[in-house]
N, C-alpha and C positions, 0 to 999 in steps of 0.2 A: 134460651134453651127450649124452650115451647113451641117459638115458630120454627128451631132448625127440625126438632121430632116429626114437625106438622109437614114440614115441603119433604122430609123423607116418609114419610107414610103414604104422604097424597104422590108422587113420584114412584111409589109400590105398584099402583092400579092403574098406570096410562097405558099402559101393552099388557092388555091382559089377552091378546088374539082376537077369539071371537065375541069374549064378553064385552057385552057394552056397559059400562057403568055408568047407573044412573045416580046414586047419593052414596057420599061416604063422611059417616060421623065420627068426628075423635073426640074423644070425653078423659080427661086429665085430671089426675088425682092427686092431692099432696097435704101431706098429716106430719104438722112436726111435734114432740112433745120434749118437754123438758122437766127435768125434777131436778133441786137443787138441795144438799143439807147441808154437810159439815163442809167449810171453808175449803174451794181446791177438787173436793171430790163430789162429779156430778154425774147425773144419769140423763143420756139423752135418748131418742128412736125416734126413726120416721118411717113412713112408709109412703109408694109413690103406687099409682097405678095407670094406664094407657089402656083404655077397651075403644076396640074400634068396631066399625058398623059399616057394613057394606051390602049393597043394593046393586044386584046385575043381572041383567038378563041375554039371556043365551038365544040367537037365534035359531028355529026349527029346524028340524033335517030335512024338511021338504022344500027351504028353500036355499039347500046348501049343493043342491044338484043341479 
């Protein structure tokens, strides 16, 4: 599951026109919790998160003429 997130993220940023990109960071998150009482009836939650980080620089206008 992580690597297919990872090759569609990083697959986001190869045409980006004129940016050229220099680093891009993915940071993956995952919290599961569980509560258990009465026999049968449980309490669960998770939470997930994906921040991504991206480094690009744009070439000048002076040397776009």
């Amino acid at each position: 599951m992580i690597r297919g997130y990872t090759l569609y993220a990083l697959n986001a940023f190869k045409d980006l026109g004129d940016a050229n990109v220099e680093e891009v960071s993915l940071k993956f998150g995952l919290k599961i919790g569980v509560k258990t009482g009465i026999p049968y009836i449980t309490e669960g939650s998770t939470d997930c998160n994906l921040e991504v980080l991206v480094k690009c620089t744009f070439p000048s206008k002076e040397n776009q003429l």
